[in-house]
C-alpha positions as CSV (number, residue, x, y, z in Angstrom):
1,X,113.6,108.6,118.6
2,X,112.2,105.5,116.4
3,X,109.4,106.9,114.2
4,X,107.2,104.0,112.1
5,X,104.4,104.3,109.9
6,X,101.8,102.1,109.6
7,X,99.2,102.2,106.8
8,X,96.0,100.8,107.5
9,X,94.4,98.8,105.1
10,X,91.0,97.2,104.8
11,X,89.6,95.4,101.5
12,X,86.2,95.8,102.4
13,X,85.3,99.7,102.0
14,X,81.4,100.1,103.0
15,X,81.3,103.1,100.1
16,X,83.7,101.9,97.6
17,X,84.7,97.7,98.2
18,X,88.0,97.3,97.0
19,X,88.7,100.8,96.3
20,X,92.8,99.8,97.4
21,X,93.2,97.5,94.8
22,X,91.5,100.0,92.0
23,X,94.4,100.8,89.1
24,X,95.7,104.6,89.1
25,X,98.4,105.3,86.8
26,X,99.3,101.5,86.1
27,X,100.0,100.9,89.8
28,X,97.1,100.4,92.9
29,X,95.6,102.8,95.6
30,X,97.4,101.4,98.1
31,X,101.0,100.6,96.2
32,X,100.6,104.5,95.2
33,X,100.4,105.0,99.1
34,X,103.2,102.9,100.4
35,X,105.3,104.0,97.7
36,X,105.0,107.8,98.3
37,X,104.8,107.0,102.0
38,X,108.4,105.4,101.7
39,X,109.3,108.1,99.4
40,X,109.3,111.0,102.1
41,X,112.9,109.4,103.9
42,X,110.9,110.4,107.2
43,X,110.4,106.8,108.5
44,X,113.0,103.8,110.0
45,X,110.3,101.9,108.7
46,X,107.2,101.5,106.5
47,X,104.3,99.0,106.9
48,X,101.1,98.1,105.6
49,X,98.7,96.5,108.0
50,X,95.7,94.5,106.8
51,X,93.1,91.9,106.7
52,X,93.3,91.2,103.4
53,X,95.5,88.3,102.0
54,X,95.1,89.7,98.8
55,X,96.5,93.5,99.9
56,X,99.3,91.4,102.1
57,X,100.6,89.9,99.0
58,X,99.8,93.4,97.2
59,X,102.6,94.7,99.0
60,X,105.3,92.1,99.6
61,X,105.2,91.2,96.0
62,X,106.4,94.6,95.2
63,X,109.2,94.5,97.5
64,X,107.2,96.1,100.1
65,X,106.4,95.0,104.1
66,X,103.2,94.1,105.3
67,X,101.9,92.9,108.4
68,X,98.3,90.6,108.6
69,X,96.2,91.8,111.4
70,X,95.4,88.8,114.0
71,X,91.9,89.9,114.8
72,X,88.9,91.7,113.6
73,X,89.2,95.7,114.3
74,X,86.8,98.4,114.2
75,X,89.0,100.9,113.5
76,X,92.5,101.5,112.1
77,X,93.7,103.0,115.4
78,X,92.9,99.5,116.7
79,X,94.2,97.6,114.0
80,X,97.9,99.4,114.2
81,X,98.1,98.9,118.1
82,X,97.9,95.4,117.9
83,X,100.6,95.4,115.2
84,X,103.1,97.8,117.0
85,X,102.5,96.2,120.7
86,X,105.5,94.3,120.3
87,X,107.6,96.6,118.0
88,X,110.5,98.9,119.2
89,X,109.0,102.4,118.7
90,X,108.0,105.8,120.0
91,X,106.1,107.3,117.5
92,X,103.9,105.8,115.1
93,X,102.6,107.7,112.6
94,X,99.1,106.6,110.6
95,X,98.8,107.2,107.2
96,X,95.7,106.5,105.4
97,X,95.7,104.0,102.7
98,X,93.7,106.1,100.4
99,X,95.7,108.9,100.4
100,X,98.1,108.1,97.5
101,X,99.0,111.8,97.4
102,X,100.7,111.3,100.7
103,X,103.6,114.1,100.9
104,X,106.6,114.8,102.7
105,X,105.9,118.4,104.3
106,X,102.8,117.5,106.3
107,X,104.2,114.6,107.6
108,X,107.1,116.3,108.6
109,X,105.2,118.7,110.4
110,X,103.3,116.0,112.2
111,X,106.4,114.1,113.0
112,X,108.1,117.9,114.9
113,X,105.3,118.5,117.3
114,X,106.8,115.5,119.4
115,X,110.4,116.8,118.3
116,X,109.4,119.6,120.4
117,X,107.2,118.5,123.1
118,X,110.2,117.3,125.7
119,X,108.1,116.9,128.4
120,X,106.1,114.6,126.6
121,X,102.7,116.2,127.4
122,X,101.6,115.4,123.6
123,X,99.9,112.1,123.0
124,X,98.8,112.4,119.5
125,X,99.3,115.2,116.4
126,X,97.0,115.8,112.8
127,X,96.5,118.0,110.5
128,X,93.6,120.2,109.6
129,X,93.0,122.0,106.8
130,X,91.1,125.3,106.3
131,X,87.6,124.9,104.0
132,X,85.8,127.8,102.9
133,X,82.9,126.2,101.1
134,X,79.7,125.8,102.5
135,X,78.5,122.5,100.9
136,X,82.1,121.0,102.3
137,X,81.4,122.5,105.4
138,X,78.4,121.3,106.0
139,X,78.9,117.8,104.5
140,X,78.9,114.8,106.8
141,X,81.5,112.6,104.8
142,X,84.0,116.0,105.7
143,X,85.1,115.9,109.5
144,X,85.5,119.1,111.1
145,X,87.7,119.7,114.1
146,X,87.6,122.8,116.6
147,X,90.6,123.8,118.3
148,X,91.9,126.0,121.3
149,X,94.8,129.1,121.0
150,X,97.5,126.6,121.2
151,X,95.8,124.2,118.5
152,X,94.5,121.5,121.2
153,X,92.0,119.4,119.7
154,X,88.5,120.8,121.1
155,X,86.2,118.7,119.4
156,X,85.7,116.6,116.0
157,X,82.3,116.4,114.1
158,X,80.7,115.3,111.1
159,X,78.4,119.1,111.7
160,X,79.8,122.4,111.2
161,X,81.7,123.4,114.0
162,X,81.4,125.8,115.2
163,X,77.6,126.6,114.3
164,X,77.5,130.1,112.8
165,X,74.5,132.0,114.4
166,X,76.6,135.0,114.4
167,X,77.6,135.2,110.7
168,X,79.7,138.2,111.4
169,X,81.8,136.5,114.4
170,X,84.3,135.0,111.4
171,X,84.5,132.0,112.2
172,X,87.1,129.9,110.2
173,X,86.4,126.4,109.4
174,X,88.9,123.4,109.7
175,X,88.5,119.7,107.8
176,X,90.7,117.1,109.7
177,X,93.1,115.6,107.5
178,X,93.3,111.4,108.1
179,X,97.0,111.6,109.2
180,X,97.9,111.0,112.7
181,X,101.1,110.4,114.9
182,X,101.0,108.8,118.5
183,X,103.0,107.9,121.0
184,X,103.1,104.5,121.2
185,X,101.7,104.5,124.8
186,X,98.8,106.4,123.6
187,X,98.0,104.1,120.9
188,X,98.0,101.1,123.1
189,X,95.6,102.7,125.6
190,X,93.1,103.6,122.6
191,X,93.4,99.5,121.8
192,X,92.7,98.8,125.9
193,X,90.1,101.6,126.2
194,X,86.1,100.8,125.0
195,X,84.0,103.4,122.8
196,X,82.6,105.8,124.6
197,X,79.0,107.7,123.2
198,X,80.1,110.4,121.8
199,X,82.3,108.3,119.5
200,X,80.4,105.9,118.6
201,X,77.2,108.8,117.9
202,X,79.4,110.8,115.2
203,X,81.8,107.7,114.3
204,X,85.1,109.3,114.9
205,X,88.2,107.3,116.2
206,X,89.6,110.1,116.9
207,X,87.2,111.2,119.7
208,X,87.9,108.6,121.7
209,X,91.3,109.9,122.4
210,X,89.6,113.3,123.5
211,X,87.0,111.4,125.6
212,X,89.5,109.9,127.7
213,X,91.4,113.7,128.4
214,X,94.3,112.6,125.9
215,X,95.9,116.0,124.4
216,X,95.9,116.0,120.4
217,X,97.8,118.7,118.8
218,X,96.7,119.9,115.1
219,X,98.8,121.1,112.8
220,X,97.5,123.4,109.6
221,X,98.4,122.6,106.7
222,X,97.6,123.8,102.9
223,X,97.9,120.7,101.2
224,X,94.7,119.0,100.6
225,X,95.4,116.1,98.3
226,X,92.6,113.4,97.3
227,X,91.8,110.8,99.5
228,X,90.0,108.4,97.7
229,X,86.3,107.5,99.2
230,X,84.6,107.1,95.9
231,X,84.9,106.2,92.1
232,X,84.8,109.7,91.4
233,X,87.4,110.5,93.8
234,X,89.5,107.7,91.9
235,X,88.7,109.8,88.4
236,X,90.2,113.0,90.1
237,X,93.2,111.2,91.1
238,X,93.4,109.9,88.1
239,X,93.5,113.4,86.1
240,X,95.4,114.6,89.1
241,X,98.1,112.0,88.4
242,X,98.2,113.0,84.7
C-alpha cells in the first residue's frame, strides 16, 4: 500500500494573508509543517501543494518537494486531487498547512483504519477531538462532527451538534481535527463531483463526501495541537514552541 501526503497550501488566508510564510522559531508555518510531517517516517512521500510561487520556492529551497497547482481551487480536497490524478498511490493523506504541531500518533491512527478495512468499504478517515467548553462548542470557527456506534461520520457543523435540549441526556461533544486520509478513488470523485447545499450553507469540504453517501470513519484522538487561523494563534505557537 503507497501512502502520500499532501499539504495544502494557499498564500492568500481570508483571516490571516500570509499566515504560512509568518516566522515561528526561526523557521515558517508551513516549513514547521512539512518538516514534522516528514518527520513521522509514516509517508513514501511528502509534498506541498500550492498556488503560491513564493511557498513553491519556500519549500524546494529547503530541500523539500512541492507541486504548483494548475488551476484555481476552492478547496484543498480539490487542489490535492488534481495533484495526485496522475501519481501512483492508494492513500493520500491531507495534512493541513497550519498545523506545524503535526504528530506522529494521530496520523498513524488515520493511516490503520484502511490497514484494517480489507474490503475497502472506507473511503475517507479524521480525527475528532472531544471539547468540553461551551464557548468552543458553540463557536462557528470550531467544526463539530456527530458520529454513529461504529464512528461513521453523521454530520459536520459549524453549530453545536448535537443541540442539548435535554441537558441531562450527556451528550459529548466532538471538534473535527483538519487531517484526513482518502482513497485515491474517493478523492478524485470529490474533484468530479459539484457542491451540493448543505456544503456550500455551513462551508465544509468535508460534507460533500457525506452528501454523496461516501463512508468517513473518525478516529478520537487527545492531541489537540494549534492550528494556526490567527495572529494570536501564531503567539501560542510561538510560547508553545518555547
Amino acid at each position: 500500500m503507497k501512502i502520500i501526503s499532501m499539504i495544502p497550501a494557499r498564500y492568500s488566508a481570508s483571516r490571516f494573508p500570509a499566515k504560512l510564510m509568518q516566522d515561528l522559531a526561526g523557521k515558517t508555518v508551513i516549513l514547521r509543517t512539512y518538516e514534522a510531517t516528514v518527520a513521522t517516517q509514516l509517508f513514501d512521500e511528502v509534498y506541498v501543494v500550492t498556488d503560491s510561487d513564493i511557498i513553491y520556492n519556500e519549500i524546494v529551497s529547503h530541500g523539500g518537494k512541492a507541486i504548483m497547482s494548475q488551476k484555481e481551487h476552492q478547496s484543498g480536497s480539490d487542489r490535492i486531487a488534481e495533484a495526485v490524478a496522475d501519481l501512483d498511490v492508494d492513500i493520500v493523506v491531507n495534512v493541513q498547512g497550519d498545523e506545524p504541531f503535526t504528530e506522529r500518533g494521530s496520523l498513524q491512527k488515520v493511516i490503520e483504519v484502511f490497514k484494517e478495512d480489507p474490503n475497502k468499504d472506507i473511503d475517507l478517515a479524521s480525527l475528532m477531538v472531544e471539547i468540553k467548553d461551551w464557548d468552543e462548542i458553540s463557536n462557528p470557527n470550531t467544526v463539530k462532527v456527530i458520529v454513529d456506534q461504529q464512528n461513521f461520520a453523521l454530520y459536520f457543523s459549524r453549530s453545536p451538534i448535537p443541540y442539548p435540549r435535554d441537558k441531562e441526556a450527556g451528550a459529548r461533544y466532538f471538534k473535527h481535527k483538519g487531517i484526513y486520509a482518502f482513497r485515491k478513488q474517493a478523492l478524485l470523485d470529490f474533484y468530479e463531483l459539484p457542491m451540493q447545499f448543505l456544503e456550500a450553507t455551513e462551508k465544509i469540504e468535508c460534507i460533500r463526501y457525506l452528501e454523496y453517501g461516501k463512508k468517513i470513519k473518525m478516529v478520537e484522538t487527545n492531541v489537540e495541537g494549534v492550528e494556526i487561523d490567527t495572529p494570536e494563534d501564531l503567539e501560542r505557537a510561538k510560547q508553545l514552541w518555547k
